[in-house]
DRENPAKE-981218 format. One line per 3 residues: number of its first residue (from 1); for each residue z, y, x of C-alpha. Coordinates in Angstrom, 2 decimals. Example, Ala and Ser with C-alpha at 12.3 -4.5 7.8 and 13.67 -1.06 7.14 Angstrom:
REM DRENPAKE-981218
1	7.80,-4.50,12.30  7.14,-1.06,13.67
//
This chain:
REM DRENPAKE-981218
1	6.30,-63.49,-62.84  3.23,-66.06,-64.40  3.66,-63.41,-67.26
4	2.97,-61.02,-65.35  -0.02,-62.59,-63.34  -1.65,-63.92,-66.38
7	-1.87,-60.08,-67.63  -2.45,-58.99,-64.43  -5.58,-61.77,-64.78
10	-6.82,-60.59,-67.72  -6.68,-56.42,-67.19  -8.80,-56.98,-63.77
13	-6.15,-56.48,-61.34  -5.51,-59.24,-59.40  -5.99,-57.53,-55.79
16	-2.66,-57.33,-54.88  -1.19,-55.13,-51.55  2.10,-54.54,-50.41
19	3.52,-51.82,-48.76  5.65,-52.57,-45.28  4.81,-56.08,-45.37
22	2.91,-57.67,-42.77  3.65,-60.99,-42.53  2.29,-61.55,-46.12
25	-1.02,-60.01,-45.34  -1.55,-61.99,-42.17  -0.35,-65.16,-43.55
28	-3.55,-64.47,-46.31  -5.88,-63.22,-43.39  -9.34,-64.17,-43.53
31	-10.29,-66.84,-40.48  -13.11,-68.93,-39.50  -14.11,-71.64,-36.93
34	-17.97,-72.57,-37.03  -19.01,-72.07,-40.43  -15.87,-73.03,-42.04
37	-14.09,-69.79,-43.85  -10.48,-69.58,-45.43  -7.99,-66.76,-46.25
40	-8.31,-63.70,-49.00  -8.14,-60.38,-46.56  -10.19,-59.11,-43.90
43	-9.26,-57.57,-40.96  -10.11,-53.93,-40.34  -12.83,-54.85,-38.08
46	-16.69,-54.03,-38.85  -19.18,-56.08,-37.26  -22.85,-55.50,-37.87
49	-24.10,-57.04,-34.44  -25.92,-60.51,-34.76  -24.96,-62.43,-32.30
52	-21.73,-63.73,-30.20  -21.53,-65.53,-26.54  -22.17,-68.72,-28.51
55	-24.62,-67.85,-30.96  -27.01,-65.92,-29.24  -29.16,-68.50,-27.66
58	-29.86,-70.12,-30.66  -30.11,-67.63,-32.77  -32.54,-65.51,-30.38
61	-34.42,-69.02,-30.30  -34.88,-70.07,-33.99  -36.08,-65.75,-34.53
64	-38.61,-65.98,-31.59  -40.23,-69.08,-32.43  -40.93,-68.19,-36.00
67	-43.68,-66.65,-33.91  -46.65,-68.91,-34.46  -47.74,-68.69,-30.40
70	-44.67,-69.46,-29.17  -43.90,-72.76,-31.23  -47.61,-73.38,-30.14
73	-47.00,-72.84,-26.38  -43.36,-75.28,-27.15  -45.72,-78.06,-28.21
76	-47.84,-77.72,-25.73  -45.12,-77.79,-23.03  -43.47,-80.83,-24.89
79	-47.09,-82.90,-24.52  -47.88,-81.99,-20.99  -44.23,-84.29,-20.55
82	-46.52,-87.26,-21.63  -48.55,-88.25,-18.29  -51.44,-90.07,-20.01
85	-52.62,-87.01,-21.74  -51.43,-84.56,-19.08  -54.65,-82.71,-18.36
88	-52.78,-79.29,-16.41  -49.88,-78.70,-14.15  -46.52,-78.41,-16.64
91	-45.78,-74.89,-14.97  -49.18,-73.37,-16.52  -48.01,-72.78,-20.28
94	-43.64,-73.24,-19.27  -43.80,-70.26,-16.97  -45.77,-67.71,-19.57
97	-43.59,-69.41,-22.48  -39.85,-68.64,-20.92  -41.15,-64.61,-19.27
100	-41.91,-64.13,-23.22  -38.66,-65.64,-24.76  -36.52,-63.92,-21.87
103	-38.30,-60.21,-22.39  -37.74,-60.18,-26.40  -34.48,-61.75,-25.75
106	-33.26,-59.62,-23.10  -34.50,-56.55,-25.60  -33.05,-57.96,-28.57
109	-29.39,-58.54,-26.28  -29.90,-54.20,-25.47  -30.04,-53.57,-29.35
112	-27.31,-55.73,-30.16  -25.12,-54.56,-27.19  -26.19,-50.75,-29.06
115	-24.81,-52.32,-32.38  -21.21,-53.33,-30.84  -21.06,-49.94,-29.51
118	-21.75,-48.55,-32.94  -19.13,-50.90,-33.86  -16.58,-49.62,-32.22
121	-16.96,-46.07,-32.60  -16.80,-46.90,-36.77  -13.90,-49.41,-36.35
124	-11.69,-46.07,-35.03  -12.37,-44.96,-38.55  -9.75,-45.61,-41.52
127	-10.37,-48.33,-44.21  -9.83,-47.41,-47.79  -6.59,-46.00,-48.25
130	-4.27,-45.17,-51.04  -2.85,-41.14,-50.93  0.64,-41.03,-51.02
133	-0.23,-37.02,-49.92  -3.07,-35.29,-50.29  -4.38,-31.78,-49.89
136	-8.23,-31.28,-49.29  -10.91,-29.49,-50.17  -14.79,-30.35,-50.93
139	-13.82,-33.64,-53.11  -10.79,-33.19,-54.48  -8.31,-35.67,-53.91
142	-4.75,-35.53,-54.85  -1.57,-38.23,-54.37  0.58,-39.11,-57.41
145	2.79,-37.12,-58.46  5.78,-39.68,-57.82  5.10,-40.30,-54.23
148	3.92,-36.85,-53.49  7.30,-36.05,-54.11  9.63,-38.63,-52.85
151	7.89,-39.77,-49.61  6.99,-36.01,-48.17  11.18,-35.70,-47.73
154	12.14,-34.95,-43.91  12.02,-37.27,-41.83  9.10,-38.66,-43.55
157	8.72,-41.38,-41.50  12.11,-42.90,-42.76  10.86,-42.32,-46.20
160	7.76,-44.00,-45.43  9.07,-47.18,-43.21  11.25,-48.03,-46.59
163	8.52,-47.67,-48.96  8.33,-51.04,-50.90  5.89,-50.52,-53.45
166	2.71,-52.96,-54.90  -0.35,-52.32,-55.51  -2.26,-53.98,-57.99
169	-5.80,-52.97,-58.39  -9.73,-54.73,-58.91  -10.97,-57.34,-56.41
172	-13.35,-55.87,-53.12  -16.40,-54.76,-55.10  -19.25,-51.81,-53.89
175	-18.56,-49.65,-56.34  -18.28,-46.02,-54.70  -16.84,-44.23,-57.21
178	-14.96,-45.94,-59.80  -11.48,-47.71,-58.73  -8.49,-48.79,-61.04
181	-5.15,-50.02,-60.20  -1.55,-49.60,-60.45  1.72,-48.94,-58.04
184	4.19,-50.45,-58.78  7.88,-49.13,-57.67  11.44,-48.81,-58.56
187	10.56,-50.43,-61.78  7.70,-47.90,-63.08  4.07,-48.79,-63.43
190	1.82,-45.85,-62.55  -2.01,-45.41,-62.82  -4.33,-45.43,-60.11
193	-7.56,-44.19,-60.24  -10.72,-42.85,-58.12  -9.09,-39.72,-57.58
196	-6.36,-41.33,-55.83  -8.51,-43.33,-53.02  -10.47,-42.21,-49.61
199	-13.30,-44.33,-49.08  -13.70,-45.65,-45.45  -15.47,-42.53,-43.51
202	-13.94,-39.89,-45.44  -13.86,-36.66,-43.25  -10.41,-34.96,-43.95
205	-10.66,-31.36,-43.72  -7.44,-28.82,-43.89  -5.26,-31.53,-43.78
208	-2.44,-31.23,-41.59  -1.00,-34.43,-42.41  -1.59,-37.44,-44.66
211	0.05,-40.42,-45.59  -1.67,-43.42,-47.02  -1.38,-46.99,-47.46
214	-4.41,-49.49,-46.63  -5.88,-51.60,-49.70  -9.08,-52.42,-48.64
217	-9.94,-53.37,-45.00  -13.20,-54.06,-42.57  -15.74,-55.88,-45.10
220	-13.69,-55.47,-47.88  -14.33,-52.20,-47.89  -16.31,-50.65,-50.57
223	-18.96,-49.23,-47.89  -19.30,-52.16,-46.08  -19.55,-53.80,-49.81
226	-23.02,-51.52,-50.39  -23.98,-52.73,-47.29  -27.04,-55.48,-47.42
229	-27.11,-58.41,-44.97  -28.83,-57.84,-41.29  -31.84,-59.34,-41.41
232	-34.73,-60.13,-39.24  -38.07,-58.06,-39.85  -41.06,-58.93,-38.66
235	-44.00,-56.05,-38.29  -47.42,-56.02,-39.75  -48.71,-56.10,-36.57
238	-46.94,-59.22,-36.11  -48.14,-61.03,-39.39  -51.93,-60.24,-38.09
241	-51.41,-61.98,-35.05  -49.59,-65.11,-36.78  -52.17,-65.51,-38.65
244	-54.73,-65.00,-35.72  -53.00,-67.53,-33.85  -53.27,-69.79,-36.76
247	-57.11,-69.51,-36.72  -57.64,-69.96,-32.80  -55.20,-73.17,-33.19
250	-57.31,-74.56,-36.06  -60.69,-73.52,-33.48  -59.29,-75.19,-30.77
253	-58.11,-78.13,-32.69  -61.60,-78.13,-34.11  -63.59,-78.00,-30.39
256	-61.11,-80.90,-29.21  -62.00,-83.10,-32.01  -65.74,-82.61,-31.32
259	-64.64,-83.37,-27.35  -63.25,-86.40,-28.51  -65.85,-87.78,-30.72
262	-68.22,-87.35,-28.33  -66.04,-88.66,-25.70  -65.86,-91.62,-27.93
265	-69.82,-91.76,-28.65  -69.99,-91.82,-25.00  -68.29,-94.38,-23.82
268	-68.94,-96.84,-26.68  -72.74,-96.29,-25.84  -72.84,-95.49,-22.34
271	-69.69,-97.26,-20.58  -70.63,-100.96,-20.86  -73.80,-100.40,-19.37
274	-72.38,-98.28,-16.66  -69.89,-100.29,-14.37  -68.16,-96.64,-12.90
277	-67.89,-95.66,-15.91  -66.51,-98.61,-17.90  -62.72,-98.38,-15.57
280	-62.09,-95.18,-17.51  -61.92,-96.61,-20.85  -58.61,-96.91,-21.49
283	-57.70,-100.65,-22.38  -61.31,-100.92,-23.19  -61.41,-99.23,-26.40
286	-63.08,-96.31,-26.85  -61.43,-95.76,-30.16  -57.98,-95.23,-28.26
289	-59.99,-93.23,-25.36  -60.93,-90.73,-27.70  -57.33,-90.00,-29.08
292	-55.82,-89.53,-25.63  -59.12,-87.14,-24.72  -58.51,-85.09,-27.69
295	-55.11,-84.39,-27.30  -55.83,-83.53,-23.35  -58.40,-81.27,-24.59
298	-55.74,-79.41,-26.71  -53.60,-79.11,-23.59  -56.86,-77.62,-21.58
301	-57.68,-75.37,-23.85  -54.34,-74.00,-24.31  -54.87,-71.33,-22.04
304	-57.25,-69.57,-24.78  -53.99,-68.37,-26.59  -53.15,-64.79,-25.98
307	-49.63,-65.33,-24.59  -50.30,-62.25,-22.12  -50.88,-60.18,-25.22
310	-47.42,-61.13,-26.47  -45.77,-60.04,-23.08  -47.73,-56.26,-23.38
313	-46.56,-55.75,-26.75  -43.10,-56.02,-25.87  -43.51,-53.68,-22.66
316	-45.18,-51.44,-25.01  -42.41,-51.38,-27.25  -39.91,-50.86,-25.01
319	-41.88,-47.85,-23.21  -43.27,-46.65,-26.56  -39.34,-46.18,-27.55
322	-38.78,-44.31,-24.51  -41.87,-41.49,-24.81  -40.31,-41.47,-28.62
325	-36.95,-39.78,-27.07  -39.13,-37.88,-24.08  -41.04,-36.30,-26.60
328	-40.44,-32.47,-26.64  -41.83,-32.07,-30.46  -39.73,-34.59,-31.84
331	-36.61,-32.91,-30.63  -33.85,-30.73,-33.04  -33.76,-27.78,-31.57
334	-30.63,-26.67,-33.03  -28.57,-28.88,-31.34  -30.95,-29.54,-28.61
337	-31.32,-33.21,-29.72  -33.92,-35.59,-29.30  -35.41,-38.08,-31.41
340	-33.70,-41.70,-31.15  -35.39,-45.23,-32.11  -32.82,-47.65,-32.72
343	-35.13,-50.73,-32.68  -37.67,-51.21,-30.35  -39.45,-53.54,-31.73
346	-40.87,-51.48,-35.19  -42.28,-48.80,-33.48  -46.06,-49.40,-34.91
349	-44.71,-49.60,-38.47  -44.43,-45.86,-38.05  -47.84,-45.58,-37.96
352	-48.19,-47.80,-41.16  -46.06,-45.92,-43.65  -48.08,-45.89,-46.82
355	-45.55,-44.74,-49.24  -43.34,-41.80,-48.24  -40.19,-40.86,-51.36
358	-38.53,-37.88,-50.48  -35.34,-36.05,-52.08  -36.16,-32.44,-52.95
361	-32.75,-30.79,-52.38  -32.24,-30.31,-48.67  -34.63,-31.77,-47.85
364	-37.80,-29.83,-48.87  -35.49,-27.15,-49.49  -32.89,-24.99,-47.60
367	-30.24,-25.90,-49.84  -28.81,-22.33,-49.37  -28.88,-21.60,-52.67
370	-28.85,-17.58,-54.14  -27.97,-16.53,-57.60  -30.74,-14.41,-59.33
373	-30.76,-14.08,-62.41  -28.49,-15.04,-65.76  -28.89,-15.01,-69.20
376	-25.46,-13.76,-71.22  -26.00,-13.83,-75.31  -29.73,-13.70,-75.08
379	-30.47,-11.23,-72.29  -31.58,-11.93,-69.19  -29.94,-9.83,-65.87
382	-31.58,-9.64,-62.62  -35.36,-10.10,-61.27  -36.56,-13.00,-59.40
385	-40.16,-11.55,-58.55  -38.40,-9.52,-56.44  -37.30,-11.26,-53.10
388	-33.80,-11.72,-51.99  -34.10,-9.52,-49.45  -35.80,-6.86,-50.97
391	-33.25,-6.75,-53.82  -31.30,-3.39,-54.07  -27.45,-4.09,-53.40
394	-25.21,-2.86,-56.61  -22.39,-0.90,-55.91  -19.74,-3.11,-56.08
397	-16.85,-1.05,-53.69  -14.67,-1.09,-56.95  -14.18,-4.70,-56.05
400	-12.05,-5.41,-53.09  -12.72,-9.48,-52.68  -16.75,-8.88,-53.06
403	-18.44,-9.92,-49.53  -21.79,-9.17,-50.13  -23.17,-12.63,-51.02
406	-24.94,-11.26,-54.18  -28.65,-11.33,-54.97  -28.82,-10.01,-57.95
409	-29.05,-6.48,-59.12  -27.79,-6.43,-62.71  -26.22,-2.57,-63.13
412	-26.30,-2.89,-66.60  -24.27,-5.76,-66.72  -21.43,-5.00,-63.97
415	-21.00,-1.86,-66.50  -20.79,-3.98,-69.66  -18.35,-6.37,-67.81
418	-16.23,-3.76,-66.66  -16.06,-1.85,-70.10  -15.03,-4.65,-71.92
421	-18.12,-4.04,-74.09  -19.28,-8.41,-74.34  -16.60,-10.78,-75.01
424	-19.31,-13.30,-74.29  -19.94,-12.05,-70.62  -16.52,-12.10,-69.90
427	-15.91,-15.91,-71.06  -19.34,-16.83,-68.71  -17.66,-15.86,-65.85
430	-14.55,-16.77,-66.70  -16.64,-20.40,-67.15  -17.88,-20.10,-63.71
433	-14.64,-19.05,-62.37  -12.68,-22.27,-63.71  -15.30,-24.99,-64.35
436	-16.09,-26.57,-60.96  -14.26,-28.41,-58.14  -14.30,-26.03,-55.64
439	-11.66,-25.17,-52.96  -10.50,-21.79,-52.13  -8.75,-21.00,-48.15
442	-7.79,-17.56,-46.81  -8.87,-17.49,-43.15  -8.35,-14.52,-40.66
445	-7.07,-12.73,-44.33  -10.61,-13.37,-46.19  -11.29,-15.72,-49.35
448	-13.88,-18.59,-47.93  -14.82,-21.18,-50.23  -15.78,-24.82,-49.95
451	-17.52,-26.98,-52.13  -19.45,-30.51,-52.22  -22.07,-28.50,-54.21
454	-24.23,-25.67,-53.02  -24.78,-24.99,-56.73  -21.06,-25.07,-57.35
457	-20.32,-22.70,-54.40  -23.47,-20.69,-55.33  -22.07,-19.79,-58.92
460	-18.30,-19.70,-57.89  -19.60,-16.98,-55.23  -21.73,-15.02,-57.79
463	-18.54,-14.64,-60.46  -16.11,-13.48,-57.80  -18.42,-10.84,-56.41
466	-18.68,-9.55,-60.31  -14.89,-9.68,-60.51  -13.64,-13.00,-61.58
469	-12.42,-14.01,-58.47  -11.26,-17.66,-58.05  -8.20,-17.79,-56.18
472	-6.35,-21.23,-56.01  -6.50,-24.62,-57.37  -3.45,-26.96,-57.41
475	-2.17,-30.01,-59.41  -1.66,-28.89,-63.01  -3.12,-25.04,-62.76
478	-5.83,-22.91,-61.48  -5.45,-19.72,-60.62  -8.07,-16.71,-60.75
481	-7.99,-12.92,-60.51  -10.02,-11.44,-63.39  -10.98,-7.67,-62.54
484	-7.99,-7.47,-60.88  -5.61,-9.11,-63.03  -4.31,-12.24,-61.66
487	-3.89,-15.11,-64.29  -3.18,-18.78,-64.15  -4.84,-21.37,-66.55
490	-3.09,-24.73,-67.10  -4.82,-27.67,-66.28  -5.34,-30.25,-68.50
493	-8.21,-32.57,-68.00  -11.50,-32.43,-65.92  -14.10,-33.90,-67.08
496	-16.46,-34.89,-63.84  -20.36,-34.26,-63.37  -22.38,-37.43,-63.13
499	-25.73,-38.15,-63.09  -25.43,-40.02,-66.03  -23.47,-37.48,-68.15
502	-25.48,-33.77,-66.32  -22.25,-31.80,-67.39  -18.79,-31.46,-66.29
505	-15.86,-29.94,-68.27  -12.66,-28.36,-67.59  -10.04,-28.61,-70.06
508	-7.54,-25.58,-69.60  -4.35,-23.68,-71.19  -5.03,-19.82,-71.47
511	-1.99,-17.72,-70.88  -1.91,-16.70,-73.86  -1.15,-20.41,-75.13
514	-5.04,-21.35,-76.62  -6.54,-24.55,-75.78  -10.41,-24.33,-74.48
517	-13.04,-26.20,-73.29  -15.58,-24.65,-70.69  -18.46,-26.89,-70.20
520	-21.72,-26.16,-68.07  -24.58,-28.76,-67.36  -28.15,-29.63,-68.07
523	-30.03,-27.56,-70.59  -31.07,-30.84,-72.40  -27.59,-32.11,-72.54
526	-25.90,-28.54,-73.80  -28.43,-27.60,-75.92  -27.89,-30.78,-78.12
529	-24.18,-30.69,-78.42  -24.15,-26.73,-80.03  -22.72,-26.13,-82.79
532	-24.76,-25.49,-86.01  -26.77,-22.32,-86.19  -25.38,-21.12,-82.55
535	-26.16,-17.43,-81.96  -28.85,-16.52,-79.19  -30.06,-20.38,-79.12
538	-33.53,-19.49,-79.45  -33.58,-16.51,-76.68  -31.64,-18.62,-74.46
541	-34.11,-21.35,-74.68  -36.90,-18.74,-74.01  -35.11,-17.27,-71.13
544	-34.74,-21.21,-69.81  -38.59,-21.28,-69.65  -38.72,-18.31,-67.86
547	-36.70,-19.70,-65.26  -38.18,-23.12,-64.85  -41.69,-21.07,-64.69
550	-40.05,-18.87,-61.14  -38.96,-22.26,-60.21  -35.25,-21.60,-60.75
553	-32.35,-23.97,-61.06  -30.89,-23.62,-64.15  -27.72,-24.84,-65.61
556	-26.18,-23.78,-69.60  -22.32,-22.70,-69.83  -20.77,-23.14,-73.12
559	-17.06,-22.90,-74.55  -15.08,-24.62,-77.26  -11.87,-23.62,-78.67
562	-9.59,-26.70,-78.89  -6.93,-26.84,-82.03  -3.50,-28.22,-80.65
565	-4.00,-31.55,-83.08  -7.38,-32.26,-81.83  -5.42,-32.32,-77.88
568	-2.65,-33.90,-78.81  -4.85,-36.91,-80.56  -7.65,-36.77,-77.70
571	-4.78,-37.11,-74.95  -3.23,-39.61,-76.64  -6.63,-41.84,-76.51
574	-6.86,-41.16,-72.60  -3.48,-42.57,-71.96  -4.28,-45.33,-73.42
577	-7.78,-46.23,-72.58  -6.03,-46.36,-68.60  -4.79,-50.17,-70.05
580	-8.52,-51.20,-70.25  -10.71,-53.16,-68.26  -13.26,-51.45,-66.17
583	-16.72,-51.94,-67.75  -14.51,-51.40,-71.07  -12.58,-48.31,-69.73
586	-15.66,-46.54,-68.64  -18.03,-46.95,-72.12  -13.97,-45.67,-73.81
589	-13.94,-42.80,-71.04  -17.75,-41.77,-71.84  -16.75,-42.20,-76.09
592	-13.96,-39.67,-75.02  -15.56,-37.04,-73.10  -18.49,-36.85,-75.81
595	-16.28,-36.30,-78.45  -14.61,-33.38,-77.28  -17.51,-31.82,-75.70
598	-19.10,-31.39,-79.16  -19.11,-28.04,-80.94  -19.99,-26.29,-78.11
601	-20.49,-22.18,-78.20  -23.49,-21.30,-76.39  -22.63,-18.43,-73.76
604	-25.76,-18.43,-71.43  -27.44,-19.69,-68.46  -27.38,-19.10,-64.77
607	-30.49,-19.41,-62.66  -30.02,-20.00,-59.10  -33.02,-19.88,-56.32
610	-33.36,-22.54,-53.73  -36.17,-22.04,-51.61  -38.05,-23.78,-49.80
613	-37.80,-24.73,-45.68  -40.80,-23.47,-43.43  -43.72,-25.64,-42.82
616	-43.20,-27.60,-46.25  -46.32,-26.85,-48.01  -48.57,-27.79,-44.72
619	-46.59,-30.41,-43.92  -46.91,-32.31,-47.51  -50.89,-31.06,-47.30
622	-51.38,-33.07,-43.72  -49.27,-36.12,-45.36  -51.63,-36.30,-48.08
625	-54.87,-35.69,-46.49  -53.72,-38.37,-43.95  -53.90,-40.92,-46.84
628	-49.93,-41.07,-47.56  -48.76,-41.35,-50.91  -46.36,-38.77,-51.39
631	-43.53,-38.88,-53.87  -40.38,-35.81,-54.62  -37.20,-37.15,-56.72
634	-35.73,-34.13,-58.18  -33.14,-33.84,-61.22  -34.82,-30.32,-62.76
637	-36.79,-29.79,-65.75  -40.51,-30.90,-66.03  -41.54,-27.34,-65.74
640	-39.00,-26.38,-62.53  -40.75,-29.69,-61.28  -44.34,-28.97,-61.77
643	-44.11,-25.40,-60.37  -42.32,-26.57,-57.25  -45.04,-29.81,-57.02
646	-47.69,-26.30,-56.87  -45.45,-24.42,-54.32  -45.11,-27.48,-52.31
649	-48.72,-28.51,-52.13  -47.47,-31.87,-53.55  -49.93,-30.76,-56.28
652	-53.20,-29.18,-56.74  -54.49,-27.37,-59.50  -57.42,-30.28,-60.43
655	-53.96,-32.69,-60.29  -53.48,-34.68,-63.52  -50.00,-34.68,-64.89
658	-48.69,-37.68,-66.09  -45.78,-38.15,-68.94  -43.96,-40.04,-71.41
661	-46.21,-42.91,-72.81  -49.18,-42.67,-70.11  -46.64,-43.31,-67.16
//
């Protein structure tokens, strides 16, 4: 066993769970009393409210008088105490001082009270949890293979109640999608990895029934992980007055120091030779006199602070909030929903935004995305300067699982494709067809797909209404009917889309026993993993800035042939690289993927439209001429970017484009 843990130590895994057993997790629970902490796991409670019954008055306290009137106003109440320089009733600046603490308090008690109920709604939903079964579709999750089959036996909850395996796997960390561990049972040691987890929040869709086993809980949880501290914020609005406080302070502390020095002048000069006058000099020395005068001065003046203002702001607030979900224009009216500010206290800073970043993908656009055009071995099919709606359906009866979800009119090539005339046409949509992680469902005796891409479902749609329908996907095989011949590919490996690598890959068997690679990505990623003198490169490459210059998404499919040695050797490497640590396992992984997806056969390119939502152009237009800087993040080429900056009004044509060195 200290063999075991010392390896255990040095591969990462020292996060150990075990199945059915409950009183070793709650003798480890995490505890506290005051600000003393012990134990190694959390419960599967979330808690993002601030305070508690005990906590709440002081922490309201220490947040309201980091306010620079009210620690003023606490002086001043704490030296109207002291009767010698006492120069107003005590009530005057208490009474103001506790209406303002008790209105933000009260408010900031609402907010909270909102948090807890957020709370609990979220603590209903499951913490990360292992699959033991798994059928889903958008992200594709799957259970291993071992406990798919030996815990899904009837009853299942027998099977489940005697499950005694361990998990060992990386401490609580916020890394979303990366995760590496191990089960271990009846003596085997299998391999866990991020397809084999459901982050907390997952939405399960057609899934009857799943079985799981909980490894990380409430703020272990890699959500809760990404997560940053609460903290308190303080407006601009706020910051002005601090410092406008500060400056009447300093005035008043100024006018009470002349006060006293003349008070002083005057009854070193004056008193002696005035009997009346000479009783108010305190212990006859005028020295002293002047000291208690200034600091009753201070106390007079007090009144000169703007307390009152302090009470109106936070009335304003809170009614401000409440026009915010009144207000007709600000509601969605899909779903007849209105507007909803979650803090009432940073309403102005809406009013203040200088800076506004904004995704491009669904959010300047519709992110219903139509496939126009393609380019197959150099020729381009379809026209984009023609509008979707004005396009000319093909006749496309021949195919029984088309629905009509084609913009395109391509004649030419649906008669190619169905003569067998381009091998390379065929293998493009056989690409699209196999290369993505979509999910296929029959409902009321129709084909529906669902993806976590638009583009994915976009291109998945386009090849089944030309005839290379995709039909099923399951553990080791995915199924597709090409021009109505059914046939089912073996699945090897998949080789995921990141933003890092802009490609995925799919690694399949042929029926007819061949190996091959189908890879589709990012032009600038494709293009420079070809294979020497690659036929059609250059037309391709022309037909890419065609696209970009109709503002088209475009991604390049490509194929490799894979010799039986070259699998054999690469699979051999992925087993193994499973032993690694993390950081070390992903740089392997990377090393792996971009060796086999080398010697790549150029096939073509698919250009998909996504336009637009109505009102963007005027609506970037007002936010610039209103003074905000505007910025889009988009993933598309420079020239897809710069023609949507025109269509978008982000740019205009006088605009100066920026790149490489002069950024």
């Amino acid at each position: 066993m200290a063999k075991e843990g010392v390896q255990n130590a040095k591969s990462g895994l020292t996060w150990e769970v075990r199945a059915n057993s409950h009183h070793y997790h709650k003798h480890k629970q995490k505890r506290s009393f005051l600000v003393f902490r012990w134990g190694r796991y959390a419960d599967n409670v979330v808690r993002s409210y601030k305070y508690s019954l005990l906590t709440f008055l002081p922490l309201t306290l220490f947040e309201q008088f980091q306010r620079a009137a009210n620690l003023y106003f606490l002086l001043m109440v704490v030296m109207q105490c002291v009767p010698v320089i006492s120069s107003i009733p005590w009530y005057t600046n208490t009474i103001p001082l506790l209406i303002v603490l008790s209105v933000r308090g009260l408010k900031d008690l609402a907010n909270d009270l909102a948090r807890r109920r957020s709370d609990s709604q979220i603590n209903s939903r499951p913490c990360d949890v292992l699959v033991s079964q798994r059928e889903t579709n958008l992200k594709y999750r799957q259970a291993l293979a071992a406990t798919h089959s030996e815990l899904t036996s009837e009853p299942p909850e027998k099977t489940l109640a005697a499950f005694d395996g361990t998990v060992l796997c990386e401490e609580p960390n916020n890394r979303l999608y990366t995760f590496r561990g191990e089960l271990h049972w009846r003596g085997e040691q299998l391999l866990l990895d991020n397809e084999h987890i459901l982050l907390r929040g997952t939405v399960l869709r057609n899934t009857e029934t799943a079985y799981g086993m909980a490894i990380y809980t409430g703020a272990d949880s890699k959500i809760l992980r990404n997560c940053g501290k609460l903290r308190v914020k303080t407006t601009h609005i706020e910051k002005v007055l601090n410092r406008v406080v500060i400056g009447i302070v300093l005035f008043l502390l100024l006018t009470a120091l002349l006060l006293a020095v003349g008070s002083g002048v005057f009854e070193s000069r004056m008193s002696p030779h005035i009997e009346v006058l000479s009783a108010l000099m305190v212990d006859g020395n005028p020295v002293y006199t002047a000291f208690l005068t200034f600091w009753s001065y201070v106390i007079l003046l007090s009144p000169a602070m703007p307390m009152a203002l302090y009470i109106t702001f936070e009335v304003i607030h809170v009614v401000h909030s409440l026009f915010i979900g009144w207000d007709i224009e600000m509601r969605w009216d899909q779903k007849d929903s209105p507007a909803q500010a979650r803090n009432t206290s940073l309403n102005e800073e809406l009013g203040q935004v200088g800076h506004l970043l904004s995704d491009k993908t669904g959010t300047l656009t519709q992110n219903r995305l139509l496939f126009r055009q393609c380019c197959i071995a150099g020729e381009i099919y379809g026209d984009a300067s023609v509008s979707a709606e004005e396009i000319e359906p093909m006749d496309l009866s021949w195919n029984p699982l088309a629905c009509g979800g084609l913009f395109m009119s391509a004649p030419r090539l649906v008669e190619r494709l169905r003569g067998q005339q381009c091998p390379n046409s065929r293998q493009f949509f056989t690409a699209l067809a196999l290369c993505h992680t979509v999910m296929a469902e029959w409902r009321n005796e129709a084909l529906a797909y669902q993806a976590a891409s638009p583009d994915e479902e976009a291109l998945v749609g386009a090849a089944r209404e030309l005839g290379w329908v995709f039909f099923a996907r399951r553990r080791d095989s995915v199924t597709i009917c090409e021009l109505g011949v059914t046939k089912e590919y073996q699945l090897l490996a998949l080789l995921d889309f990141t933003s890092k690598r802009r490609r995925m890959s799919i690694l399949v068997r042929e029926p007819e026993g061949g190996i091959k690679l189908f890879c589709k990505g990012a032009d600038i990623v494709i293009l420079e993993r070809l294979q020497r003198d690659c036929p059609y490169q250059d037309s391709t490459e022309r037909a890419l800035e065609s696209f970009a210059q109709a503002c088209l998404r475009t991604l390049c499919v490509a194929v490799r042939s894979v010799p039986e040695t070259l699998w054999e050797r690469w699979r051999n490497t992925l087993a193994g690289s499973a032993d690694a640590m993390t950081c070390e396992r992903d740089s392997l992984l990377e090393e792996l993927y971009d060796d086999m997806e080398r010697e790549l056969q150029l096939l073509g390119v698919t250009a998909i439209e996504d336009r637009l939502q109505e009102g963007v152009p005027e609506t970037v237009s007002m936010l610039r001429r209103a003074g905000l800087k505007v910025w889009v993040l988009t993933g598309d080429k420079k020239e897809t970017a710069v023609n949507i900056g025109y269509s978008c009004k982000l740019l205009d044509p006088d605009t100066r484009l920026l790149e490489g060195q002069e950024l």
